[in-house]
Backbone bond lengths (Angstrom), bond angles and torsions (degrees), N, CA, C in turn:
res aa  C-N    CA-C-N  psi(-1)  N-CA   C-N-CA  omega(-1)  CA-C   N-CA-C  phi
1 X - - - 1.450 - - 1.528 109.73 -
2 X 1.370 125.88 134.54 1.162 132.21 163.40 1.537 121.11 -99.15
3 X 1.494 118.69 157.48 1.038 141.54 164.47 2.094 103.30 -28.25
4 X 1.428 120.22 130.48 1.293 113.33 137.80 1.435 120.54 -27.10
5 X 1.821 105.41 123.50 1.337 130.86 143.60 1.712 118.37 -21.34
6 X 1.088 140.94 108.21 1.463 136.47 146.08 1.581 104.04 -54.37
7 X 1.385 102.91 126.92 1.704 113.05 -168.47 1.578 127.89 96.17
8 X 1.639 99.50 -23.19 1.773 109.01 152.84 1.330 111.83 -48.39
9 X 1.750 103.09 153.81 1.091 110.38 150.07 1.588 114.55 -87.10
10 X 1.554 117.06 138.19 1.631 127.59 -161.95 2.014 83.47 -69.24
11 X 1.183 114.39 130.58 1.332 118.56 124.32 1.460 115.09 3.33
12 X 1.215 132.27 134.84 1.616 135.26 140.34 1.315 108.98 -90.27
13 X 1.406 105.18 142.19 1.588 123.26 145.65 1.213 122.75 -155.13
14 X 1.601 107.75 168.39 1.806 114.63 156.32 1.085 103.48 -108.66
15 X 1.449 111.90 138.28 1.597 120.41 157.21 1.581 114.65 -124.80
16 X 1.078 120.08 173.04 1.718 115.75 -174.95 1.637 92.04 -97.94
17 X 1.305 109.34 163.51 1.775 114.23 -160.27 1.899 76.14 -132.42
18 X 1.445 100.32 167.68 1.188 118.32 -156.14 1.608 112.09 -60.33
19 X 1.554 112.07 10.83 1.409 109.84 -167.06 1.378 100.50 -130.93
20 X 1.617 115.18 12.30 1.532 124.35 170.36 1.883 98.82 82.86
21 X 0.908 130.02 -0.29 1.803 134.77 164.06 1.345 104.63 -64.66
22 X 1.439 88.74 146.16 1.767 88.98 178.88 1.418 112.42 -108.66
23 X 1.558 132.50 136.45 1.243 140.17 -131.99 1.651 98.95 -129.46
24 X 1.352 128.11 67.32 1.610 114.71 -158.12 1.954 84.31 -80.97
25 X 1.559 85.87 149.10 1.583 106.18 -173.80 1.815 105.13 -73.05
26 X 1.739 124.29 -19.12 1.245 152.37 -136.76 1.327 83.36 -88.94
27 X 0.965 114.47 -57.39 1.563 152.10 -168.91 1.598 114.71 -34.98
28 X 1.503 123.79 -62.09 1.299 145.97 156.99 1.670 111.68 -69.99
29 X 1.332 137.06 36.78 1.318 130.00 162.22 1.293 119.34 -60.80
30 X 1.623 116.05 -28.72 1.392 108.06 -168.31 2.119 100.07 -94.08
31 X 1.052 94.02 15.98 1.413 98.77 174.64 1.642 135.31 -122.08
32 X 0.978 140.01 145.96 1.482 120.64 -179.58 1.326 116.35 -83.73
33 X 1.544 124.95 126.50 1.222 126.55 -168.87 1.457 129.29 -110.86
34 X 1.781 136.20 113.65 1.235 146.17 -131.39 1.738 74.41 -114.53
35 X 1.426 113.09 107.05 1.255 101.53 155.52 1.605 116.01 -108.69
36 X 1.433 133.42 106.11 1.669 133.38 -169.74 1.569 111.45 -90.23
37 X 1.215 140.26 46.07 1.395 133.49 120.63 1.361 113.28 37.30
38 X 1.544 118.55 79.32 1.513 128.08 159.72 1.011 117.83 -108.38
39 X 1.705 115.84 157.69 1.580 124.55 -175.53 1.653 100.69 -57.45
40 X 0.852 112.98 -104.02 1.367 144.80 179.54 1.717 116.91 -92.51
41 X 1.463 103.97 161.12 1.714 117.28 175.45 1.840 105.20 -107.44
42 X 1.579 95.03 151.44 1.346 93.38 -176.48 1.330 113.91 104.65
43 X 0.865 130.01 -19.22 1.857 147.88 -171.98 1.324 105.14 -90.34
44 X 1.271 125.02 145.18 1.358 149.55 169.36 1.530 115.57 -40.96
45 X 1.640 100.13 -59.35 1.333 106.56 -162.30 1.613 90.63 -95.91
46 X 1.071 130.70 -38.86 1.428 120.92 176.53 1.401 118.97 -59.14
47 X 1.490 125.81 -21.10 1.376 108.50 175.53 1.476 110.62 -102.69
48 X 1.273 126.58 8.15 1.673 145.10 157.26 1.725 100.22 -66.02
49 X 0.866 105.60 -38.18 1.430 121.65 -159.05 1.986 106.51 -90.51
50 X 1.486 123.07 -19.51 0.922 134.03 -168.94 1.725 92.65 -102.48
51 X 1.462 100.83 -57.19 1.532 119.39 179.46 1.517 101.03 -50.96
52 X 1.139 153.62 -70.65 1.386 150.72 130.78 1.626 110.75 15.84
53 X 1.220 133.75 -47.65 1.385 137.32 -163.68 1.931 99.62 -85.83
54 X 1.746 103.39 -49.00 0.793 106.01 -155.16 1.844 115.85 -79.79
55 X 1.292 84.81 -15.95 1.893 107.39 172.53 0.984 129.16 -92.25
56 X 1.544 103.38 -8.59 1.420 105.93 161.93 2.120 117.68 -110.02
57 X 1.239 104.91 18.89 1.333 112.37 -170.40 1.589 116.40 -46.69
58 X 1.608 99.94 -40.97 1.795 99.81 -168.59 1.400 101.36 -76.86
59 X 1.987 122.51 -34.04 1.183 102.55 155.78 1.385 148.22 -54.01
60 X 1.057 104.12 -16.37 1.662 114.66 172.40 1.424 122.50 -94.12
61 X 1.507 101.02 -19.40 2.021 115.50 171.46 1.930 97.11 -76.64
62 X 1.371 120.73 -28.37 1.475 110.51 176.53 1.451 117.39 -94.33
63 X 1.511 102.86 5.43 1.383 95.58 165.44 1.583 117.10 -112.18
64 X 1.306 120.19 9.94 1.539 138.53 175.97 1.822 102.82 67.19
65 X 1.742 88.84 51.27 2.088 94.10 156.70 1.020 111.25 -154.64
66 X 1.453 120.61 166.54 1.302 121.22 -166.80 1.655 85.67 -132.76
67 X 1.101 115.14 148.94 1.410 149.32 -179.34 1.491 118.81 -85.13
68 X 1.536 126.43 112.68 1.763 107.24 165.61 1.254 111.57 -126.01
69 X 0.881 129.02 158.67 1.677 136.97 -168.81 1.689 96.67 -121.43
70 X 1.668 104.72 121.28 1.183 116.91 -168.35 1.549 109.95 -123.71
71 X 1.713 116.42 136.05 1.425 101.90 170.80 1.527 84.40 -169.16
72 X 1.546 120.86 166.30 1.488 143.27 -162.25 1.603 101.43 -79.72
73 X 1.456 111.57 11.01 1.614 116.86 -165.73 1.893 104.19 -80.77
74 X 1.236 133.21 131.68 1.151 135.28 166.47 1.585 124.45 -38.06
75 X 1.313 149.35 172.86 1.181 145.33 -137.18 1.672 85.91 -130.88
76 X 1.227 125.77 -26.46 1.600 127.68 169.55 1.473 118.56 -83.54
77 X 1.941 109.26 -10.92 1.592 107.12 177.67 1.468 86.62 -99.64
78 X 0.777 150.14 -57.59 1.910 160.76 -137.43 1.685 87.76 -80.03
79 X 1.351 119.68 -41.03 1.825 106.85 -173.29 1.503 100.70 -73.88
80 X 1.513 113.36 -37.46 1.692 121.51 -174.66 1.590 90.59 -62.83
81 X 1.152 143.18 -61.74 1.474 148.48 -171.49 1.761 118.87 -32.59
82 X 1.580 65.36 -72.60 1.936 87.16 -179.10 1.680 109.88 -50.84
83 X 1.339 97.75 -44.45 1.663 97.01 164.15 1.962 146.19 -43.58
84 X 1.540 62.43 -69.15 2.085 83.16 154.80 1.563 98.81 -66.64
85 X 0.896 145.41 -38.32 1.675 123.33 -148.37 2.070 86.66 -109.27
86 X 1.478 149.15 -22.27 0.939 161.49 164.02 1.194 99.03 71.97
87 X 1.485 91.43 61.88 1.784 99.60 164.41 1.875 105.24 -114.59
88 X 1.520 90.40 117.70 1.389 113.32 -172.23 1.519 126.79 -92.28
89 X 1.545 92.39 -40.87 1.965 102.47 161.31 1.118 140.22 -90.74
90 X 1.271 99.60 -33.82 1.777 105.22 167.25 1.536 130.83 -63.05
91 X 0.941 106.14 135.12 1.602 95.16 -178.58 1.977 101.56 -99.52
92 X 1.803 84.67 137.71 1.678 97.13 175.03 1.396 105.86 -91.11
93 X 0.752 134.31 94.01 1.575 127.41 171.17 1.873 122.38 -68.82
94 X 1.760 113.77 138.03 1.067 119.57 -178.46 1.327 113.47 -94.11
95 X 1.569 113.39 119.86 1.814 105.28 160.86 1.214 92.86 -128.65
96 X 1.522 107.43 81.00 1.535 134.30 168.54 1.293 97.35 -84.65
97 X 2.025 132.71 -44.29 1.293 115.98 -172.82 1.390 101.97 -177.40
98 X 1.436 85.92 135.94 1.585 156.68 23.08 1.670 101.02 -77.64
99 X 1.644 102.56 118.83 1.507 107.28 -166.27 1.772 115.53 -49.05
100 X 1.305 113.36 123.74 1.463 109.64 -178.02 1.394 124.72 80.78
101 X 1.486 115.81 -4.48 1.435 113.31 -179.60 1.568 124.25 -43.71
102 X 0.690 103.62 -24.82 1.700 111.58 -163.49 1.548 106.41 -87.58
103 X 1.708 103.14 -69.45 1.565 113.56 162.04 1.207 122.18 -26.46
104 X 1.707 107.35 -52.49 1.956 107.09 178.49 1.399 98.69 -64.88
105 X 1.251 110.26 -43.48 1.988 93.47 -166.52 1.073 106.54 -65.87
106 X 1.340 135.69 -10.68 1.824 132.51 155.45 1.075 149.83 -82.77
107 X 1.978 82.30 -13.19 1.895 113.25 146.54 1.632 81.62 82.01
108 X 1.298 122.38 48.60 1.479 131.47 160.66 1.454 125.23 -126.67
109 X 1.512 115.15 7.06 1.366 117.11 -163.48 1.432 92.45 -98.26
110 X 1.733 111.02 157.36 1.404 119.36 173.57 1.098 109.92 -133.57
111 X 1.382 89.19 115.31 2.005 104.10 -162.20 1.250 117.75 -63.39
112 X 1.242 114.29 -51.51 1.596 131.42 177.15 2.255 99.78 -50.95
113 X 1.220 102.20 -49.69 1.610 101.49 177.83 1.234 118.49 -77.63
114 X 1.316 121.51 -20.35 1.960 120.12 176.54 1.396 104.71 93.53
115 X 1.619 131.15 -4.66 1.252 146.03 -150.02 1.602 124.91 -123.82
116 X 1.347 137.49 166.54 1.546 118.66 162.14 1.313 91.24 -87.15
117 X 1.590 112.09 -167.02 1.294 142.54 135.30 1.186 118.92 -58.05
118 X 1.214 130.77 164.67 1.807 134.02 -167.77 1.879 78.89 -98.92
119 X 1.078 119.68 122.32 1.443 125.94 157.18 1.612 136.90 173.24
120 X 0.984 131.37 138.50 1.441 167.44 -147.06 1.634 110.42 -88.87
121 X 1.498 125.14 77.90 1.582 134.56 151.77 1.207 120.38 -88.54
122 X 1.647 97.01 132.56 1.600 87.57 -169.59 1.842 90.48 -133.10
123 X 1.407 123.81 147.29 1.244 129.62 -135.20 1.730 87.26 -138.34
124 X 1.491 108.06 123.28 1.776 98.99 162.19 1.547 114.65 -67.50
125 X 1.241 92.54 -175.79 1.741 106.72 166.40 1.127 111.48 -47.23
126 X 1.361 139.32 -62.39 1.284 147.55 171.93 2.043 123.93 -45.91
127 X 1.418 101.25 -13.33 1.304 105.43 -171.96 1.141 105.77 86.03
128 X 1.169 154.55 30.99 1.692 134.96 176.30 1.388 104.03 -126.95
129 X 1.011 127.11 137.16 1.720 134.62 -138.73 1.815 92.35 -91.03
130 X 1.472 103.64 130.99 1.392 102.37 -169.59 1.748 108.36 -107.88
131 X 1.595 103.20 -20.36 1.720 111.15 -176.16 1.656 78.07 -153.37
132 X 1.771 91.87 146.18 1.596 122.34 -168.17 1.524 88.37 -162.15
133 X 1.584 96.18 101.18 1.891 98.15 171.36 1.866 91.33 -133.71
134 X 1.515 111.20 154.33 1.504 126.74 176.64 1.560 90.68 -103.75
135 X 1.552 133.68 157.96 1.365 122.39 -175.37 1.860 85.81 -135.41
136 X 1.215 124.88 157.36 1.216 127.08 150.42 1.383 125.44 -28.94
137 X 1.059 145.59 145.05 1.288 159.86 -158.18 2.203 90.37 -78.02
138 X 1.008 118.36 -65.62 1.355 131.65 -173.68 1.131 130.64 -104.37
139 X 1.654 107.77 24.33 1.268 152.87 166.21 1.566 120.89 -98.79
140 X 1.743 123.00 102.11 1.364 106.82 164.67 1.164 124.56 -85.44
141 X 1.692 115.99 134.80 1.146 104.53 -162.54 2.031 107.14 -52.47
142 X 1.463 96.14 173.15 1.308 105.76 160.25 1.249 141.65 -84.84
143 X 1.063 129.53 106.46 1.580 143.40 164.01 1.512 115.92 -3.75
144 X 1.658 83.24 -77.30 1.652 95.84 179.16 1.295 124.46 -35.40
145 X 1.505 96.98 -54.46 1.801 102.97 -174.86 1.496 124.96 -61.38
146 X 1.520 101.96 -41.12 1.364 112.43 156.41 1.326 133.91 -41.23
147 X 1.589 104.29 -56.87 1.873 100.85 170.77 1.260 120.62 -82.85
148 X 1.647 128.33 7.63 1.141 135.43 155.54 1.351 125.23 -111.65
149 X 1.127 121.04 12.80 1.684 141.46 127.16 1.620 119.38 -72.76
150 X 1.144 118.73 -20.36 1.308 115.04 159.07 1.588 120.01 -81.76
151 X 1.262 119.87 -40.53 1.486 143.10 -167.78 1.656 88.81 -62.49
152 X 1.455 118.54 -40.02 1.509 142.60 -175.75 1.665 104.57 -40.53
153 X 1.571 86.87 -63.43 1.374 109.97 -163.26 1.608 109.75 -65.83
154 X 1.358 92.78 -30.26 1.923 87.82 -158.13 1.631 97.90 -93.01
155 X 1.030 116.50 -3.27 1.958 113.48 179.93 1.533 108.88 -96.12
């Protein structure tokens, strides 16, 4: 399975976000949407990688997107997470179940691991995926590229 098409339309879903709310993806059309795709919670580079989303929020509120941090982690580990890591705006979203649903429909899940890939879709206003990168396992993605994949989108 590969990564989502750049020029697809993204998948829809709802998932519950770290406070058990349900977060339909449908929802944010008139916005551009950073979805960052981590293995697991609890990890080094994954909560660098969450911390990253959440520090850059007002940059991403002046570029008209909102950011979610995605992984197969339960809605009772992701609230314990967000806690320890004191991320207050971002929403962690659960695709605890049906395990990985979401990830596979983005053609990022790794079946054999129970997990996605570490990686970075980012969706126009319209929903149709504008940047689709896979990042190294022990690699956070990059920032930069991200807010100049948005800068991408909006010119």
């Amino acid at each position: 399975m590969r990564i989502i098409e750049v020029g697809k339309e993204a998948p829809d879903f709802v998932l519950k976000d770290q406070h058990g709310e349900n977060v339909n993806l449908n929802e944010y059309r008139s916005k551009r949407v950073i979805l960052s795709f981590h293995p697991l919670a609890w990890t080094g580079v994954c909560a660098r990688q969450m911390q990253a989303l959440e520090e850059n929020r007002a940059v991403f509120s002046e570029r008209n997107a909102e950011a979610f941090g995605v992984s197969v982690d339960s809605v009772p580990c992701k609230e314990a997470w967000a806690k320890e890591l004191r991320i207050r705006g971002t929403k962690l979203l659960s695709d605890f179940w049906p395990h990985g649903e979401v990830a596979e429909s983005y053609g990022i899940f790794r079946a054999k691991d129970g997990f996605s890939e570490r990686a970075v879709i980012i969706l126009d206003e319209q929903g149709v995926v504008r940047f689709a990168k896979v990042y190294p396992m022990r690699e956070v993605p990059n920032m930069e590229e991200v807010l100049s994949s948005l800068e991408v989108i909006g010119s």
